[in-house]
N, C-alpha and C positions, 0 to 999 in steps of 0.2 A: 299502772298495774305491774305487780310482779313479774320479773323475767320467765317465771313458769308460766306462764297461764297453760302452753299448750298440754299439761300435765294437768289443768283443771278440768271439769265438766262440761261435756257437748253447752249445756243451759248458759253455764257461768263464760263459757268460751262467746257464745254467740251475744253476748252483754256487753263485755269488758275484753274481749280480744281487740287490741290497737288502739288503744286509746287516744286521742289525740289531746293535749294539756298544753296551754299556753301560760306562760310565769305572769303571777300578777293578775291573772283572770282565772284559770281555770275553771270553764264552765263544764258544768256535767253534758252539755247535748252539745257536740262539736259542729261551731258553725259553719257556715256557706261560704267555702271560700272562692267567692264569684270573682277570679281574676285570672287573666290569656299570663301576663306573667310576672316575675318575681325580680326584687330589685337585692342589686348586690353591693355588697359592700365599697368595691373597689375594682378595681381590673383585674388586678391578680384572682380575687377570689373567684370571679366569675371563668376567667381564665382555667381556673384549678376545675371548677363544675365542669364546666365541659369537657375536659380531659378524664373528666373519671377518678381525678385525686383528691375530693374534698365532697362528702357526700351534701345536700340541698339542693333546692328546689330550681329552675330555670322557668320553665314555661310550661304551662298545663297541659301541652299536645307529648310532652314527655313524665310529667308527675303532675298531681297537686293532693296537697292534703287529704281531703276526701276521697277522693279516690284512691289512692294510695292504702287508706286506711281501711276500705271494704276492700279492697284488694287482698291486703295481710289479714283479714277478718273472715273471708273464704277459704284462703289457706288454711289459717289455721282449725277450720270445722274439715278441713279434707284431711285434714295430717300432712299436709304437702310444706315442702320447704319454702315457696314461694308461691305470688298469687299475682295475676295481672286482671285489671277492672278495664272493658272494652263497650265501645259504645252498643252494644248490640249481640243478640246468640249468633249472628251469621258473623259476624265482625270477629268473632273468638273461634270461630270454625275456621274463616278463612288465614287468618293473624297465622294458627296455631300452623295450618298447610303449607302456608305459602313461608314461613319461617323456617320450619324443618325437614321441608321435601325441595330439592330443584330439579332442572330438566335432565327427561333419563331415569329417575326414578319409578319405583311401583305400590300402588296400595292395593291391601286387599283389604275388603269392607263389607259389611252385610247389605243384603238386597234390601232391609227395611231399617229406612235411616227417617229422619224429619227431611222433607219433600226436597227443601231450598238444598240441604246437604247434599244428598242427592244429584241432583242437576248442578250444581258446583264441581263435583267427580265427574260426573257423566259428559258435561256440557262445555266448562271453562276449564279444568285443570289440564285438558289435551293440547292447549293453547302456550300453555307452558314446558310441555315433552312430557306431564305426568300421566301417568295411564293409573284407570283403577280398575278390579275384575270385583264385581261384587258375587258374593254367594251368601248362604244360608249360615250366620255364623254362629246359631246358637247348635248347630253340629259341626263339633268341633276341626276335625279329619277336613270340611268341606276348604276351613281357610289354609289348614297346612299344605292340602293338595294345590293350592296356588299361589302358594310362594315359591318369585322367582328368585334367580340371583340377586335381579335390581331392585325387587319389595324391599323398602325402607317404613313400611307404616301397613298395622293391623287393624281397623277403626270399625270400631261397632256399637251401639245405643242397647243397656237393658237397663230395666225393662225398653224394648222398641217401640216406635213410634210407626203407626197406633195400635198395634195387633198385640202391644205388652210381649212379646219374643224375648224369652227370657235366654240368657249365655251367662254361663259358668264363668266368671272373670276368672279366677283361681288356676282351674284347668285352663283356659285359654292362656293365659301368662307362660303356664308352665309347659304347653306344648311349642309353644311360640318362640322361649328361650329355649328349647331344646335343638330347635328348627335352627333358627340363628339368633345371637345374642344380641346382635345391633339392631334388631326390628324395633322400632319404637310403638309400645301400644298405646292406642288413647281410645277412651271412651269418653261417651258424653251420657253424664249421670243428671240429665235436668229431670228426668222423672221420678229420679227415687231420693234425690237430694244428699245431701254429705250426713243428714240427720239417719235415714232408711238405709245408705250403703258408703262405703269406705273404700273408694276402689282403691286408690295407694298406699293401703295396709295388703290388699290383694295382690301388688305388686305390678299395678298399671302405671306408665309411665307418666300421662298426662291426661288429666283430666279436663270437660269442659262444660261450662255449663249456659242455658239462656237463665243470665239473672231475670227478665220479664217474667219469669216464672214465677215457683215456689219459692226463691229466696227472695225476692221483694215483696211478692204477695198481693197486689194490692189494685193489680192492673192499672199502676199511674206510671210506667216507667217503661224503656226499652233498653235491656245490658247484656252484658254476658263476660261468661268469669275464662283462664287457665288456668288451672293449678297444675304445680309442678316442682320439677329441683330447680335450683337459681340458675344452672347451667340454662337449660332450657329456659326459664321464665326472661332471664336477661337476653339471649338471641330471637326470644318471641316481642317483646319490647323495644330493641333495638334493632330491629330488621322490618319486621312484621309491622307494629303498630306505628312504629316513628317514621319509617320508610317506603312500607306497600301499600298497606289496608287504609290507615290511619282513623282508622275504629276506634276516636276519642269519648271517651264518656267523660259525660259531666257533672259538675260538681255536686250540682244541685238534686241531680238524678242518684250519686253517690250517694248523698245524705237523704234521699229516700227508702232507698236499699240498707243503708245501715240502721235504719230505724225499723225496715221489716223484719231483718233477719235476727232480731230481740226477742222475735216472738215466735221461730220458724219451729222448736218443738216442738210447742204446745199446739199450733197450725197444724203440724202435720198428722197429730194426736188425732186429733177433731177430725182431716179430711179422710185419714185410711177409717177410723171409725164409721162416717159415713160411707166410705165407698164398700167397705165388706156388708153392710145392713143393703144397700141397693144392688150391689150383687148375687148377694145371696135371691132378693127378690125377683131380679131378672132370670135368675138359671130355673126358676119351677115358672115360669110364664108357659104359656102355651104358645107363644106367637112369636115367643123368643126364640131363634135355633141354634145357636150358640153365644157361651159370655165368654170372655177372655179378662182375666183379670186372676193375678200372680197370688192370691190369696185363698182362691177356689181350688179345694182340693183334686175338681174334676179338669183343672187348666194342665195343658202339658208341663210347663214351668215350674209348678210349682214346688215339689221337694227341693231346685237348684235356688230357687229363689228364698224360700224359706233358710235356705242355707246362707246366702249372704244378704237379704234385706231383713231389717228390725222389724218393720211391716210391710205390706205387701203394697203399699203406693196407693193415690186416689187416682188413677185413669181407670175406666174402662171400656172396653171396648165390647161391641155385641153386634149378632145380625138377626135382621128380623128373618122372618118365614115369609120371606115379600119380595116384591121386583125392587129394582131401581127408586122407578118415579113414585112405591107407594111407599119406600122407605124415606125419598128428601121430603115428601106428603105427610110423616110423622114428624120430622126432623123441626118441618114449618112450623107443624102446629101446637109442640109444645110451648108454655109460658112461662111457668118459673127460671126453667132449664132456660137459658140465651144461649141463642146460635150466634157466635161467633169463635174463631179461630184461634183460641191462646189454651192457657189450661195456669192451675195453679192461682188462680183468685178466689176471693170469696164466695163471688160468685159463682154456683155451678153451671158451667159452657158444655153444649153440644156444637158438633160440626159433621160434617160429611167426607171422611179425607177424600176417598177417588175424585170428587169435583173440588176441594180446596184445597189442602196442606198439601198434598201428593198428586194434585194436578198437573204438576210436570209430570209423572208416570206414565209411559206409552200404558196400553192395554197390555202387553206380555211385560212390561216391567210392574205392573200392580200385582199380576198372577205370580210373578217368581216371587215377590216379597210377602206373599198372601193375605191381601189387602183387597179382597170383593168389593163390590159395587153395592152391596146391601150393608157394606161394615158401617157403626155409627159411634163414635168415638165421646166420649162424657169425662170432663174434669168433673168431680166430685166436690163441691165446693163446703161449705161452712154454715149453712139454711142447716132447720132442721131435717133428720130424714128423712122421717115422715112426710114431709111434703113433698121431697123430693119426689119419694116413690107415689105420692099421690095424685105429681103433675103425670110423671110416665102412666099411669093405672089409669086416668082419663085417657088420653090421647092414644095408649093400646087399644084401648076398646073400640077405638074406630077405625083402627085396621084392618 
């Protein structure tokens, strides 16, 4: 492909960004390159690899083809200079932390992150000298009032997980360099995808995402992306993934991923499509008592969101007019909708966060992030909608 691509179309970017071409073969579907490592020429030239003076391949726990290739294939739907492919969303959270923070330093973060993130701040980064202070970060004044001297890192999720908490990235950038310039901000865009938002057109310094999600699609894989400038993506690679985490993704999982994200567009067309028709259905329920969902004009979020997402994302989140045990009692008995804990497959999934994804949550850390015990969180999947809303419109009724 042309050296422009990144001056082509989201559609034509997620196709032909990174092509991989072998002389002499050139096949269109670039294959599986199942191999730990790569053979060199001679001594010198493997000599020169490792040194950093001869760009190619060594061993797969530092490059391989595929991977590499969905790597630079994220990048370029972010707009980011650089892209690193990790085994895993927790695997790119921790890479990205443990790369660009050391002991001594401070983050400030929103109270409503994805659960494991969460208890990684709260629980393991103290072990390192890193402290986090989480607050409310879709009001913006809450993160500037706690930055210290030593905050090195501003980290926040919008839409959030799972209450959809939408934060102005734009304003947050801009209050944030104001505050101090060396803050590194990242967020993690797995909600709303590089297709619905652009955070590093907004001026975020690092983005992160679970590929398990909506960029692979398909619920056969576990990944996770950084995007970034090469500065950062090379000390996230050579520190982080080659040294700490070791959050290797593989090939063959790479070439899953780069076969989903051919189609993540038109996927994402389909899922906000469906999630605004089942939204809109749940907000006139009677037994509903609030929906959350960045597309409803009655959501707090929504004109911030409307401002920088293309659509308003397929999560929603909602609480019944019910206890606890009658809400996991609906959760059960739905069919279509499967209860399990992921989001972004075809399949449309329910779960329960207070007893699953945010089950590290004490009880007053649920309440500050505003995460109830009747919340019920729904990826939107690619069923018709009608059914969908037809599985919830039974299963209401016996509420």
């Amino acid at each position: 492909m042309t050296t422009d691509i990144n001056k082509k179309g989201f559609a034509t970017r997620q196709i032909h960004a990174s092509d991989v071409r072998i002389p002499g073969i050139n096949p269109l579907a670039t294959p599986i390159f199942a191999t730990s490592t790569f053979v060199f020429d001679d001594c010198a030239q493997g000599a020169a690899r490792f040194a950093g003076k001869e760009a190619g391949y060594i061993y797969s726990r530092m490059g391989n083809p595929n991977v590499n290739q969905v790597a630079a294939k994220v990048a370029a739907l972010e707009g980011a200079e650089a892209g690193l492919a990790l085994g895993s969303g927790m695997g790119a959270v921790a890479t990205a932390l443990l790369s660009l923070l050391e002991q001594g330093d401070h983050i400030v973060a929103d109270s409503a992150l994805y659960g494991a993130t969460f208890t990684l701040m709260r629980d393991a980064l103290p072990n390192f000298g890193i402290e986090t202070t989480f607050v409310d970060a879709s009001h913006i004044d809450n993160v500037i009032a706690a930055i210290k001297p030593e905050t090195r890192m501003v980290y926040f999720e919008t839409p959030a997980n799972p209450n959809l908490k939408v934060t102005d990235i734009a304003e947050m950038v801009k209050r944030v360099r104001e505050k101090d310039p060396l803050i590194i901000v990242v967020i993690d865009n797995t909600f709303a995808t590089p297709y619905l938002q652009q955070p590093i057109a907004l001026g975020v310094d690092v983005v992160i995402h679970s590929g398990t999600k909506y960029l692979n699609g398909h619920g056969d894989v576990i990944s996770g992306f950084i995007a970034s400038s090469d500065v950062i993506i090379d000390r996230c690679r050579n520190i982080g993934l080659k040294m700490v985490t070791g959050a290797v993704l593989g090939a063959f999982e790479a070439f899953l991923i780069n076969r989903g994200l051919k189609t993540l567009d038109i996927r994402m067309e389909k899922h906000c499509k469906n999630a605004m028709q089942v939204a809109e259905w749940l907000e006139k329920h009677p037994k509903v008592r609030k929906v959350y969902y960045p597309g409803l004009k009655s959501f707090e979020g929504y004109e911030v969101a409307k401002k920088q997402m293309k659509l308003p994302g397929a999560i929603i989140s909602f609480e019944l007019e019910a206890s606890k045990e009658v809400t996991e009692k609906f959760v059960n008995s739905l069919e279509l909708i499967t209860l399990a804990v992921s989001l972004g497959d075809a399949e449309s999934l329910v779960e329960h966060p207070a007893s699953m994804t945010h089950a590290g949550y004490t009880k007053a850390d649920l309440e500050d992030a505003g995460i109830s015990e009747s919340l019920i969180r729904i990826s939107v999947g690619l069923e018709d909608a009608e059914d969908i809303i037809a599985d919830l419109e039974k299963h209401l009724a016996a509420v």
